[in-house]
RODO-2510 file (C-alpha; in nm, 4 decimals, decimal comma):
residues 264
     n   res          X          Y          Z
     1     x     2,0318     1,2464    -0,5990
     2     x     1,7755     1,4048    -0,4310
     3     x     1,8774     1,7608    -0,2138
     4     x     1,6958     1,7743     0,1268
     5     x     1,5345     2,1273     0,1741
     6     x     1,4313     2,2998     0,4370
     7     x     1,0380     2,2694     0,3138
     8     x     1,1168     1,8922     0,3085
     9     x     1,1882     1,8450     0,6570
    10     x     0,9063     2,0873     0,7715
    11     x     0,6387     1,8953     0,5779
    12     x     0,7961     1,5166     0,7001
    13     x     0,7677     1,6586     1,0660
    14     x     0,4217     1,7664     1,0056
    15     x     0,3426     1,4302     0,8733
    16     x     0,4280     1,2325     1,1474
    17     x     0,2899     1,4435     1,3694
    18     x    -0,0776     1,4269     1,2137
    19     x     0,0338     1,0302     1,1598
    20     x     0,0692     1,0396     1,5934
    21     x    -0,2526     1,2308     1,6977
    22     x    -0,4506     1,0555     1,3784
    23     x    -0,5247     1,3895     1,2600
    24     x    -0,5585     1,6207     0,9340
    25     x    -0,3943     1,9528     0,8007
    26     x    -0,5089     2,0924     0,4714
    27     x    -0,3099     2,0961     0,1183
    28     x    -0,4261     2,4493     0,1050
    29     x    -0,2498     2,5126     0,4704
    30     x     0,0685     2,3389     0,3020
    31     x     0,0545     2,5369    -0,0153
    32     x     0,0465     2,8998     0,2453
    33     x     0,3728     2,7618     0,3966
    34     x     0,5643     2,6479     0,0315
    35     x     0,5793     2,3079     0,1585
    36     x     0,3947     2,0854    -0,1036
    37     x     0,6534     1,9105    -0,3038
    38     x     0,7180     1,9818    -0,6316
    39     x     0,8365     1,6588    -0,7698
    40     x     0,8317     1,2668    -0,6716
    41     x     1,1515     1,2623    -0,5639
    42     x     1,1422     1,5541    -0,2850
    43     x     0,8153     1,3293    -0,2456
    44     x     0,9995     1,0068    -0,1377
    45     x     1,2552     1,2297     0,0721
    46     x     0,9701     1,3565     0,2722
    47     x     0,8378     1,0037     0,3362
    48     x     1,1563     0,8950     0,4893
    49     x     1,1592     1,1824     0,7071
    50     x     0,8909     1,1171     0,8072
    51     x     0,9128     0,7778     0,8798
    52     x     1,2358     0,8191     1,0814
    53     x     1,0017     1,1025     1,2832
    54     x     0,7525     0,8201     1,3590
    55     x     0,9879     0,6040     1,4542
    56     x     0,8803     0,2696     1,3033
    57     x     1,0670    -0,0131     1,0721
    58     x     0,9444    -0,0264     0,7148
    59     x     0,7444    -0,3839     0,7180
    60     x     0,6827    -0,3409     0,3101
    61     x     0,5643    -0,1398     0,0231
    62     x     0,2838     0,0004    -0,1279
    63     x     0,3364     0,0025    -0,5096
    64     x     0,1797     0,1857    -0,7854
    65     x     0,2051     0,3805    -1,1179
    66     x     0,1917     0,7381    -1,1532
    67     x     0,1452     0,8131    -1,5833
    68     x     0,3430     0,5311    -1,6108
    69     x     0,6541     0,6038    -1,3055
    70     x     0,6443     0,3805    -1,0953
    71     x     0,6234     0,4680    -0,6999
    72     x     0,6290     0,3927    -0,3647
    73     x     0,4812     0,4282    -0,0194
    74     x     0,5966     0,1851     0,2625
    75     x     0,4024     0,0062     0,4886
    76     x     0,4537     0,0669     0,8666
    77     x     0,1844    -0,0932     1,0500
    78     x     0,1684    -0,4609     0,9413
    79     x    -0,0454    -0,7175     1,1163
    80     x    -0,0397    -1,0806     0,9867
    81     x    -0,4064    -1,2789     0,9935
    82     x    -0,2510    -1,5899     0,8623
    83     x    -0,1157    -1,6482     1,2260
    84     x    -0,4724    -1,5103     1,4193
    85     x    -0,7831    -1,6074     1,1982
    86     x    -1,0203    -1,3617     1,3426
    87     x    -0,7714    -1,0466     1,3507
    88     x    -0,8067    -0,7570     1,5780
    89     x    -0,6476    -0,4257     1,3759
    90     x    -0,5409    -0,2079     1,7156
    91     x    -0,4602     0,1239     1,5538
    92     x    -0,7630     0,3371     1,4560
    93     x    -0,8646     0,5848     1,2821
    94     x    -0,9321     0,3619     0,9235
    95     x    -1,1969     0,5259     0,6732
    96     x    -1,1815     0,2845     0,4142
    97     x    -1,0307    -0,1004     0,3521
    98     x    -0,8719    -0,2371    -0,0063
    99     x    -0,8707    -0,6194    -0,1121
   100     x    -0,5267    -0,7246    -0,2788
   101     x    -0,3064    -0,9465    -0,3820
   102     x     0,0413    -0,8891    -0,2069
   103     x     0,4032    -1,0627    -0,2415
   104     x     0,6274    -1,1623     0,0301
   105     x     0,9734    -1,1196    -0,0667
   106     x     1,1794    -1,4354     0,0208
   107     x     1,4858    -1,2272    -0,0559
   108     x     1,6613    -0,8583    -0,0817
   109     x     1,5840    -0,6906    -0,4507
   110     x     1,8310    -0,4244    -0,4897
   111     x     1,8568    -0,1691    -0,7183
   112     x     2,0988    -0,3230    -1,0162
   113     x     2,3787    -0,1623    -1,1923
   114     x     2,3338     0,0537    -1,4617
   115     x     2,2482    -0,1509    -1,7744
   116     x     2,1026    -0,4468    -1,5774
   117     x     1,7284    -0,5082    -1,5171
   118     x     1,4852    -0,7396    -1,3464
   119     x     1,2648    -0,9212    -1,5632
   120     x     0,9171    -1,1252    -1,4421
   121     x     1,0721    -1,4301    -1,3979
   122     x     1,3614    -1,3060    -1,1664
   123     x     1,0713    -1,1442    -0,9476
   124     x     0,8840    -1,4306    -0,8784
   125     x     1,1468    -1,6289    -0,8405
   126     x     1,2707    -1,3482    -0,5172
   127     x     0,9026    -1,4133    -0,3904
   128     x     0,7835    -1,6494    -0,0968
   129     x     0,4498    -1,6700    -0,1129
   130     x     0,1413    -1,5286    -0,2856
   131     x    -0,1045    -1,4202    -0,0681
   132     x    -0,4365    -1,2284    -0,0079
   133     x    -0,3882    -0,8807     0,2022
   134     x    -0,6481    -0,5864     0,2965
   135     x    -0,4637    -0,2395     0,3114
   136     x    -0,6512    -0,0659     0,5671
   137     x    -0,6696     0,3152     0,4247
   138     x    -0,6393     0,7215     0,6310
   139     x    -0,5516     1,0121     0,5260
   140     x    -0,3427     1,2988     0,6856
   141     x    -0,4305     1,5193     0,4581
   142     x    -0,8111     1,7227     0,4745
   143     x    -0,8413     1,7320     0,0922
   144     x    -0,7722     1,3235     0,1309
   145     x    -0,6552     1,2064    -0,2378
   146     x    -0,7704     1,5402    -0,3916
   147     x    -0,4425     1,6850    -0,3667
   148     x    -0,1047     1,7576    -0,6269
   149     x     0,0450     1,3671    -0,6535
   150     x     0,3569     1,4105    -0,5022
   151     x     0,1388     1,5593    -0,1444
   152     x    -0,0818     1,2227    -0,2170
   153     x     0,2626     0,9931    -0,2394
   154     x     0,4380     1,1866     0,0574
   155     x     0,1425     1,1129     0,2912
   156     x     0,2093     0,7522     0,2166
   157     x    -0,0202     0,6987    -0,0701
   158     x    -0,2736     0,6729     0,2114
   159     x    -0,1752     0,3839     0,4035
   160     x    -0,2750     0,3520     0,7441
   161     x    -0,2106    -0,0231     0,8072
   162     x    -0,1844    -0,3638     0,5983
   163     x    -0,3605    -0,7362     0,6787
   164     x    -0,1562    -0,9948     0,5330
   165     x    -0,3878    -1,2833     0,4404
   166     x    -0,3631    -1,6587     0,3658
   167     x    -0,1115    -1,7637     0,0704
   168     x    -0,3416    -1,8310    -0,2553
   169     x    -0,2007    -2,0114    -0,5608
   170     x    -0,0104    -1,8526    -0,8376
   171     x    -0,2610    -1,9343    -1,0914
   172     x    -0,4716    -1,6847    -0,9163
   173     x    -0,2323    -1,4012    -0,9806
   174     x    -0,1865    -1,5495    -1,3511
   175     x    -0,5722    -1,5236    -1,3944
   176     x    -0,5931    -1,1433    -1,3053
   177     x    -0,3433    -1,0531    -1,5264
   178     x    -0,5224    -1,2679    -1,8445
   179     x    -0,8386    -1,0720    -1,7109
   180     x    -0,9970    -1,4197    -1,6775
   181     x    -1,3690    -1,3497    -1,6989
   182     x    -1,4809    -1,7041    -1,4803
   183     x    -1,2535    -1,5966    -1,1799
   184     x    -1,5038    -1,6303    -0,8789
   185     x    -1,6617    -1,2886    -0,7169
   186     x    -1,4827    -1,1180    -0,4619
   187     x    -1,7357    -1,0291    -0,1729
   188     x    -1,6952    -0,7947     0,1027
   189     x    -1,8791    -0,7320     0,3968
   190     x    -1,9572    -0,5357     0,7026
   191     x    -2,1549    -0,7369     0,9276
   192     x    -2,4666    -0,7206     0,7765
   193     x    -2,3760    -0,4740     0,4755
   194     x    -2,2321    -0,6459     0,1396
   195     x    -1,9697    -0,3383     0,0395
   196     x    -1,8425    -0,5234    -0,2653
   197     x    -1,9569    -0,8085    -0,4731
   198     x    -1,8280    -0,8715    -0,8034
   199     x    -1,5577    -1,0416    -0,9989
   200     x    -1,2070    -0,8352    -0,9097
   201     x    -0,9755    -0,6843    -1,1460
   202     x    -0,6074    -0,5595    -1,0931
   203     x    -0,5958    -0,1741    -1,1641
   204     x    -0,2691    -0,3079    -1,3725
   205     x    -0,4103    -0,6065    -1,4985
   206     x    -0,0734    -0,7848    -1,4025
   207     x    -0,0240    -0,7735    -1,0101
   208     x     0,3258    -0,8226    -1,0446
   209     x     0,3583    -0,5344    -1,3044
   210     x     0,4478    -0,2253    -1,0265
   211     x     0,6521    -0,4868    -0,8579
   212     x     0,8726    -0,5119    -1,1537
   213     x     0,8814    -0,1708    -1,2393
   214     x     0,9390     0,0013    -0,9272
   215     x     1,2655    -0,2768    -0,8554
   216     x     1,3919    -0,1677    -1,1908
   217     x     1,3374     0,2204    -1,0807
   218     x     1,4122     0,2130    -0,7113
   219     x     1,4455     0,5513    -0,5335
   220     x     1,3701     0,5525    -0,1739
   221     x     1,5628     0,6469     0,0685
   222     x     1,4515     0,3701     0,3280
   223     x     1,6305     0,0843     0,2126
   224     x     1,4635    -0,0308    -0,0776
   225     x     1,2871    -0,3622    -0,1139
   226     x     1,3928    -0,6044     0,1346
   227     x     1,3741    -0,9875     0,2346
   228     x     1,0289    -1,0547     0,4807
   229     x     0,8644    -0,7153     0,3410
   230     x     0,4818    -0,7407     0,2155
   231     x     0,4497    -0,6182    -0,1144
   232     x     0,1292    -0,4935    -0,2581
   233     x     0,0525    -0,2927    -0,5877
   234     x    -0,3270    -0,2418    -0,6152
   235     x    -0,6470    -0,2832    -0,5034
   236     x    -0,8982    -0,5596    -0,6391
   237     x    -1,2267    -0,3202    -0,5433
   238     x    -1,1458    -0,0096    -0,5324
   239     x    -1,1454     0,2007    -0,2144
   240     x    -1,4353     0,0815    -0,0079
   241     x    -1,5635     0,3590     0,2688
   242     x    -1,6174     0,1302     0,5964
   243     x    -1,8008     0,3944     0,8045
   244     x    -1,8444     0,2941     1,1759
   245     x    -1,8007    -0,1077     1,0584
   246     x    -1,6008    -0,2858     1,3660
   247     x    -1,5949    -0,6190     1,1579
   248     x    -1,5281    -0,6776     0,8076
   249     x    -1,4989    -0,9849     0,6102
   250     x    -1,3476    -1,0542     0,2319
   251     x    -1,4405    -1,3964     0,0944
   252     x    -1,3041    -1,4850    -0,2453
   253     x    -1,4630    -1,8246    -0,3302
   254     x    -1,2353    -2,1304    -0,3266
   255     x    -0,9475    -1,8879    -0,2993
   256     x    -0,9362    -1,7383     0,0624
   257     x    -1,0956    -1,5212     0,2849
   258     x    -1,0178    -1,2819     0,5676
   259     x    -1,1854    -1,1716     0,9178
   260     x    -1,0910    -0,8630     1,0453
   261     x    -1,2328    -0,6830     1,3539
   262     x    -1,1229    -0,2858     1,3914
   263     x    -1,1976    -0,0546     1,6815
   264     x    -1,5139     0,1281     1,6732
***
């Protein structure tokens, strides 16, 4: 179990507060004050104070690997363009936008007894739907990603909001993790600007991979992975910079697209 310190609670306060006035403070600030943390686990307990500072419900989860540990960063700000298909993203601040496939969890995933594990199958069947997202990407932090992991992972991995998309198929998800080379190109624009244009890949090859690792390794202290939350665990482009872009579009032939208009 992981023991709150004092350095903790300082750096979760100072979180949310940059996370309210969309603003910055530098790791080598942090470092001055003995308040980066030294581990991924005083990492995820300076999320969740955090998050209870801000205030907000955790809507899903941002998955990932870290040399092989799976992690976490929840979602907070979730907007949902499968009910609006021109979507307006209110909060600002955004520097750069991520295509992905995400999960919606049709039911809880708790952590299991000791000697008990998840497999693939058990996943997907815990999943509703399939579906195309955009994780809208900001920073807290001056240094952005440039910083020790565990200061990357308590700023929230980066997350400033997530776009859940329309549902796509399962094969979809299949052919990313066979690295199918005749999967259509993924294009991405701003208005007139093409951003990204070429056939995706999953950073883990298997999009469901984090998913499966992180529910067999849960240890957040926000109530793990729950029924309704978005799940997402890696970007199909990369990071793309989106500059002073208001509008941005993500068309993935004969799979889905998205529309998304963000303040200027």
């Amino acid at each position: 179990m992981t023991t709150i310190t004092e350095a903790n609670i300082r750096l979760g306060m100072i979180l949310a507060e940059a996370e309210a006035r969309q603003s910055s403070i530098s790791a080598e600030k942090l470092e001055s004050r003995d308040l980066i943390p030294p581990t991924i686990d005083s990492a995820m307990a300076v999320q969740a104070l955090a998050v209870g500072t801000i205030g907000k419900d955790v809507a899903g989860w941002k998955l990932g690997l870290n040399n092989g540990r799976p992690v976490a960063a929840p979602l907070l700000d979730l907007y949902d363009e499968v009910q609006d298909s021109t979507l307006t993203v209110p909060k600002p601040g955004a520097v750069g936008i991520e295509i992905e496939v995400c999960f919606v969890l049709a039911e809880d995933l708790p952590a299991l007894p000791l000697g008990e594990t998840y497999t693939r199958e058990t996943i997907l069947e815990a999943v509703e739907s399939i579906n195309l997202g955009a994780e809208f990407v900001s920073y807290r932090l001056t240094e952005e990603n440039r910083v020790p992991f565990p200061l990357f992972l308590a700023d929230r991995l980066a997350n400033h909001s997530f776009v859940l998309g329309p549902a796509i198929d399962a094969s979809v998800m299949e052919a990313l993790a066979l690295q199918d080379p005749n999967l259509p190109p993924l294009m991405v624009e701003a208005e007139d600007d093409v951003l990204f244009g070429a056939i995706p890949a999953h950073p883990q090859m298997d999009p469901v991979g984090p998913l499966l690792a992180y529910a067999n390794a849960q240890n957040d202290h926000l109530g793990g992975l729950k029924r309704g939350q978005v799940i997402t665990t890696g970007s199909l482009c990369g990071m793309i910079r989106i500059g002073d872009a208001t509008r941005i579009t993500a068309r993935w032939e004969g799979i889905g697209e998205m529309d998304i208009q963000i303040p200027g």
